[in-house]
N, C-alpha and C positions, 0 to 999 in steps of 0.2 A: 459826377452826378450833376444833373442840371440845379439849378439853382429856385428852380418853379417848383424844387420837390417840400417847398416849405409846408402844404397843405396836404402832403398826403401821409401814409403811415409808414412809417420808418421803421428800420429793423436792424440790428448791429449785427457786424458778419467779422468772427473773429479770432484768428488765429495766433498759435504761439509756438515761438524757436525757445526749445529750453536748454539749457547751458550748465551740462553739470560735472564736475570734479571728480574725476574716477578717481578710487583709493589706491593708489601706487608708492612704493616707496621712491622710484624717484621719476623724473619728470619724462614725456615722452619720448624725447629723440637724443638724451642725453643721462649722463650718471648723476646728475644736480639730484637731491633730496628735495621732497615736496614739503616734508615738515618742515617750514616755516614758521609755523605760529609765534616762535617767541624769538625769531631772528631777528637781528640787526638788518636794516633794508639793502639791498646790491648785494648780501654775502653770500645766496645760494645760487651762483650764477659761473657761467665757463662760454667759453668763444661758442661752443654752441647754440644755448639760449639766448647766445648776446649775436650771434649771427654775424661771428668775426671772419671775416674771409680767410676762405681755406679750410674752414671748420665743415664737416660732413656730418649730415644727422642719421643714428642708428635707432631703428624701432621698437618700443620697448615691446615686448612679447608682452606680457600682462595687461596693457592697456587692449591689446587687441582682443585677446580672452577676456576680458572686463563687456567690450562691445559686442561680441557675440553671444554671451549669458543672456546679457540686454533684449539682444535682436529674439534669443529665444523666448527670454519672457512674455515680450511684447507680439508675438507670434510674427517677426517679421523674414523677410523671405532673405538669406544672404547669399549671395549672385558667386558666380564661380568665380570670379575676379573682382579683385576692388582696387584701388590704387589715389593716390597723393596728387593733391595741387598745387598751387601755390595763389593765393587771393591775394588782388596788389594793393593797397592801401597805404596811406600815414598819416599817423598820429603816434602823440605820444608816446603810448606804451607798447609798441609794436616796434622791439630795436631793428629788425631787419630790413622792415621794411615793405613785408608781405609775410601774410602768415601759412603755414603748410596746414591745410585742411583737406579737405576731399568736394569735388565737386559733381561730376555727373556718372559718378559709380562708386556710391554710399556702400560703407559695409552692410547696413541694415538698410534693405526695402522696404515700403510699408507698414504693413501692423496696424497694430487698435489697443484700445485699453476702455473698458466697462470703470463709466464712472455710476455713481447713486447721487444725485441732487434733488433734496427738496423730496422723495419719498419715489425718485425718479429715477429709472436705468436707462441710460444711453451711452452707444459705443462709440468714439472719439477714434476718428480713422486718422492716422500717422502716413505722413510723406516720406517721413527717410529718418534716417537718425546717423550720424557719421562722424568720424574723429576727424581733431584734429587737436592742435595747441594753444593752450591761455596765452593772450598777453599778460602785459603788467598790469602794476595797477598805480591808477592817481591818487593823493592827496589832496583835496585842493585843501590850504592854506584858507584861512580869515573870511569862510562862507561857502556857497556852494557853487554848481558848477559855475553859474549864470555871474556871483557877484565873489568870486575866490581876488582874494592879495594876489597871490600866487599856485602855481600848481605842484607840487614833487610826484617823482614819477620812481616807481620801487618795481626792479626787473626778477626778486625772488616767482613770482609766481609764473610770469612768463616760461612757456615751455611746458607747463602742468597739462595731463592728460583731460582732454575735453570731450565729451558724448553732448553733439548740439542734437537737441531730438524736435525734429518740425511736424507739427499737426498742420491738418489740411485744415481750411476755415470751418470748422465746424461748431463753435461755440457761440451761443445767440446770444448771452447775458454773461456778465462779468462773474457770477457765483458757480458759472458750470466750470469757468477755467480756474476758477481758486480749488474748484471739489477734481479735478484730473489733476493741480498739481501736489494737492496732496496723497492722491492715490498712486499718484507715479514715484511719489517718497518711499512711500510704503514700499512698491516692489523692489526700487534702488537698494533701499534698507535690507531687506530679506534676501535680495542678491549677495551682500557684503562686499559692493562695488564702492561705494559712498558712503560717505560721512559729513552728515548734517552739521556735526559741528565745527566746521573747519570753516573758516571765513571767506565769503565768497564760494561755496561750494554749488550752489543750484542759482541763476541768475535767468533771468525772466528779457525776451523784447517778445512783445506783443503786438502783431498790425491788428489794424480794426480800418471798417469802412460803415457807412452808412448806406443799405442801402435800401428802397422802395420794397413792401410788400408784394405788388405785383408782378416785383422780379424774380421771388420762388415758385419751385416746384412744387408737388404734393406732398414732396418725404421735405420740405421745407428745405432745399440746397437753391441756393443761385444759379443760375444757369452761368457757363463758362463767360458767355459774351459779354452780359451784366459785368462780372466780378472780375472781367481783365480792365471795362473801362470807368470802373470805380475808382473814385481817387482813393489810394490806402495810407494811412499815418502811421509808422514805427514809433513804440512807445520803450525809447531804451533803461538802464539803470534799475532794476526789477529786483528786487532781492528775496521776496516773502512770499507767502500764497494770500494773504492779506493786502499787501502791496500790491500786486496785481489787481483782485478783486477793486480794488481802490482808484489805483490807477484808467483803470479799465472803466468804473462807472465817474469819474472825473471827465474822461476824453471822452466818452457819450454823450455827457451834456454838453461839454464845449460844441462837439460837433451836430449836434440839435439845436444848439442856440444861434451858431453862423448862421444854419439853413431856413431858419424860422426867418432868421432878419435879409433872408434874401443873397446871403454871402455862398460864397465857392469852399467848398474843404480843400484846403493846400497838400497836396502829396508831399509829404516831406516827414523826419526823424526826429521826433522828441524825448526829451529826458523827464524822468517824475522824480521828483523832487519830494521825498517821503517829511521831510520839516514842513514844509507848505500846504501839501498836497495835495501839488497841482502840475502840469506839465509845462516843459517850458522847450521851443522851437531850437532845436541844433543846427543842422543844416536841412535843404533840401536831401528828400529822398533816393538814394543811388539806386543806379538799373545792375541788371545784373552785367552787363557788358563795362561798367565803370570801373568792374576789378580786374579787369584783363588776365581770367583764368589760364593758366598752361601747365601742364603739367609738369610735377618737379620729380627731374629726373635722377636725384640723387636716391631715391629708395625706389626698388622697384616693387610693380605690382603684386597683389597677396593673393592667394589662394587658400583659400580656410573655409569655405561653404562647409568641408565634411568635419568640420568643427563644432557643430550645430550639434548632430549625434554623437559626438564623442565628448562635449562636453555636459557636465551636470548642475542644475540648479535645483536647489531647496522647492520645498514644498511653498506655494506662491501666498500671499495673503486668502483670496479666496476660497483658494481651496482648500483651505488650512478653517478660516472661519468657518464655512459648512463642515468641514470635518467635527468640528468642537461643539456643534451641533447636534450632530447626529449620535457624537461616538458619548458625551458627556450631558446630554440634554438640556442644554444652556439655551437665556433665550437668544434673538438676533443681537439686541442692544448688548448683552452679557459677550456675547462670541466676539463681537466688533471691539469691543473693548480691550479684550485678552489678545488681539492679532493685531494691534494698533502699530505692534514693534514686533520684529522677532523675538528679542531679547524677553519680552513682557510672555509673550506664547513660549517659550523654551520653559522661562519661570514656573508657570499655572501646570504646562504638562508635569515638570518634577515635583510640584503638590501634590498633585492630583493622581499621580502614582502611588504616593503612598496616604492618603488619606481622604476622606469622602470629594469628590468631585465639586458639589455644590457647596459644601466648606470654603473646598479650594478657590472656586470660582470667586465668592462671593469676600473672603480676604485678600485676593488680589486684582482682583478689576474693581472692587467697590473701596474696602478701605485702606489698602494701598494705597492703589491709583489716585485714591479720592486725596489722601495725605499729601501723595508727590504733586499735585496737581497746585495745593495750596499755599504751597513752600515754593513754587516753581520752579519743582527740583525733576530730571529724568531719571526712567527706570538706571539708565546707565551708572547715574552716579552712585548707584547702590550696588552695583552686581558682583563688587567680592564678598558683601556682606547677605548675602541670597540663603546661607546654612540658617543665618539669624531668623531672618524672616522666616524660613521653614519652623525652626523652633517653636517660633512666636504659636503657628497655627498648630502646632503640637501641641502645646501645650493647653490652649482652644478647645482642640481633640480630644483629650485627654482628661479631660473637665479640672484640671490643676486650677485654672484663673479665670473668671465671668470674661462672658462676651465685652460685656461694657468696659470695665478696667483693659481688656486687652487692646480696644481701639482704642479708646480714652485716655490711657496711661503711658500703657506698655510702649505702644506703637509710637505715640508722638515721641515719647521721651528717647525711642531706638532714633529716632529721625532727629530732634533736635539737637540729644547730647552726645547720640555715636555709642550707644551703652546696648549691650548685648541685653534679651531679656529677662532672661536668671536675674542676672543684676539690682533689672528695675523691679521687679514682681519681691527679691527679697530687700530691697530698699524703702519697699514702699507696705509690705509687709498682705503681698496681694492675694495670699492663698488663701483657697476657701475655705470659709469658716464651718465647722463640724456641725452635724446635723444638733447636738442639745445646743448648742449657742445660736444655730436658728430659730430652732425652736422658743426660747426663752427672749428672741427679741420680739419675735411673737407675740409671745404673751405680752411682755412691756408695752409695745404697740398697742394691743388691744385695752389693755388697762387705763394708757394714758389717752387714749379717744374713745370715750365714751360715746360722742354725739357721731362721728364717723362709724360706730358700728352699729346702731339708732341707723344710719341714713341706710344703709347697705340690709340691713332688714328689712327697710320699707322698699326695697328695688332698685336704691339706684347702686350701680357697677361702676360708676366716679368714686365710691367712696372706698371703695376695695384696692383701688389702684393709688388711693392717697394711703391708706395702710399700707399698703407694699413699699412704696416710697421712704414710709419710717422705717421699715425695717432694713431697709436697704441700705437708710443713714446710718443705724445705729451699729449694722456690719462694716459700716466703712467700702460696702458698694462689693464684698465678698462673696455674698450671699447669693445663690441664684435665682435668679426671679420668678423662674416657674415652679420652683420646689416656693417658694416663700406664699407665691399666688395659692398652691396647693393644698400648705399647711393653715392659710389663715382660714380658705374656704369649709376644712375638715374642722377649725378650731367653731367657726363662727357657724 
């Protein structure tokens, strides 16, 4: 971009290579286990992942079926043939040398994915999506990349199955690409291809370019000629959908601040730096000719297009939200909230089978959710205890225990101390109190505020709501408040 663009109206053009962790038990081209987590470094490793010569890689079938779930979700097109690369490169965490990925016959073509930004629907059209294998990964020692003592380099993950999935530049502002890479979780999730919690599972590089307003079209795209001779910035090290958004609105102004002051944007690969956060220059940026692709001839080509129709995937977030819609009459924010996870919609559907819907609904997308959310705890960590919470709203149901004690009490104390609800409700001695002991707090109430029942005769409806409040003390919060509102009105 010329450097005269400092006066006119600038426009971010920006797309993203996402890099995510299929769940397999063990790593792509070998029998190595991908669980990790609590491994000692170098122990999940064999001449294959470590690309000891002599050693030949075998393809794990589940990864490939992981890929084309994908491709169908994403409605992408899978060609009659796909087949293996070899990208040359080195560094580090790359023992061989070059990594086996896929180059210009992706298992997945194409696609889109409908995101919602800002009260906004736009469809995010996909380049390709394609396997291949994790490298390792660094430590750096005593700071970050930029000021590390030292580097160590851990080859367990290397070899882990990878789904790199490339959008075309379609993203104008940094918050559209944080809202597709949460919406692309969501379907991952709902596939039961991924797992969020696994370290390093979804990673993020991001180009971006800066370019002239008067270089779009009507439907707001760049024209080809523009967008080949932009200079573009790789933003690597991306871990979050937050980090992104971050990162992304960081290297916008850097790259607004060059051009203002008359400076050139350097084509080249940066790291974000999540402590700082800010980017910092790696190297210059590689052409695609700098990996000297050739095809690797140890696996041959795959045939699996009629995989598409023979394989099956779950009901998708969407169609799953408008379903809970229509079939349970929830509103959008209500629905969004219950398909947030599979896990959370699996939950609300066996509520809501056996007890009112909008009950259902409203114990577990509101005070649930609302609970796990505060604790910064997920649905997962709860899900052998799922009969409990049913309980809970049984008993809700059932009028055994007040609304209020059951969020209020019951629920935190199942979440804090691990205490089934029976437990807390006879612990705490939470059952409701029989209609003459309502009744007689009642009266107590009414006796002991004279001037509260004084004000409620002259109109105001504040003072009926401080009576209900005594009565509710005096039950110890047993009492239900629309019978209490009920009887004081019939008493007064």
């Amino acid at each position: 971009m010329s450097t005269q663009a400092a006066e006119t109206d600038l426009q971010s053009v920006i797309g993203l290579e996402v890099h995510v962790q299929l769940e397999t038990d063990t790593k792509i081209f070998c029998s190595c286990s991908t669980d990790t987590a609590d491994a000692e470094p170098n122990t999940h490793t064999c001449p294959v992942c470590l690309g000891l010569p002599g050693a030949l890689p075998v393809l794990n079938e589940a990864a490939v079926e992981s890929a084309v779930r994908l491709g169908k979700a994403l409605h992408s097109d899978i060609p009659e043939r796909t087949r293996f690369h070899r990208k040359n490169y080195f560094y580090p965490d790359l023992p061989k040398g070059f990594q086996i990925t896929q180059y210009d016959a992706p298992i997945c073509d194409g696609g889109e994915l409908e995101i919602n930004h800002e009260g906004s629907r736009r469809t995010i059209e996909l380049e390709r999506a394609h396997l291949e294998e994790d490298p390792g990964s660094l430590q750096h020692v005593g700071g970050s990349i930029e000021t590390a003592d030292y580097t160590k380099v851990d080859y367990n993950r290397a070899g882990t199955p990878l789904m790199e999935i490339v959008t075309k530049p379609d993203f104008r502002e940094p918050g559209e690409a944080r809202a597709f890479l949460a919406k692309l979780e969501e379907v991952l999730e709902y596939l039961g291809i991924y797992d969020s919690g696994r370290d390093g599972s979804l990673r993020v590089d991001a180009n971006i370019s800066m370019m002239e307003s008067a270089e779009f079209d009507a439907d707001g795209r760049p024209s080809e000629e523009a967008l080949a001779a932009a200079n573009r910035t790789e933003v690597k090290n991306i871990s979050s959908h937050r980090g992104a958004e971050s990162a992304l609105s960081y290297e916008i102004a850097r790259q607004r601040n060059l051009l203002k002051r008359g400076r050139a944007v350097e084509q080249e690969t940066r790291a974000w730096n999540e402590g700082s956060g800010s980017t910092v220059s790696m190297r210059s940026k590689e052409e695609e000719k700098d990996y000297r692709y050739f095809r690797e001839a140890d696996i041959p080509p795959l045939e699996v297009s009629d995989w598409k129709e023979e394989l099956d995937i779950p009901e998708l977030p969407d169609a799953r939200r408008e379903r809970f819609r229509e079939e349970y009459g929830l509103s959008e924010e209500a629905a969004s909230k219950l398909t947030s996870t599979k896990q959370v919609a699996d939950f609300f559907e066996d509520v809501a089978t056996e007890y009112d819907p909008a009950l259902a609904a409203t114990w577990v997308a509101d005070n649930l959710l609302g609970e796990l959310n505060y604790r910064d705890m997920a649905i997962t960590e709860i899900e052998g205890r799922f009969d409990e919470f049913t309980r809970l709203v049984e008993l809700v149901a059932e009028d055994e225990i007040t609304e209020k004690n059951a969020r209020e009490v019951v629920l935190r104390e199942m979440l804090d101390e691990a205490h089934d609800p029976d437990t807390v409700v006879e612990e705490h001695d939470l059952g409701k109190t029989s209609g003459s002991e309502v009744e007689a707090a009642v009266e107590e109430a009414i006796e002991e505020n004279p001037d509260a029942v004084e004000d409620y005769e002259s109109g105001d409806e504040g003072a009926l709501n401080f009576l209900v409040g005594q009565v509710m003390q005096k039950t110890g919060g047993s009492a239900d408040p629309g019978q209490v509102n009920e009887l004081l009105r019939e008493r007064l």
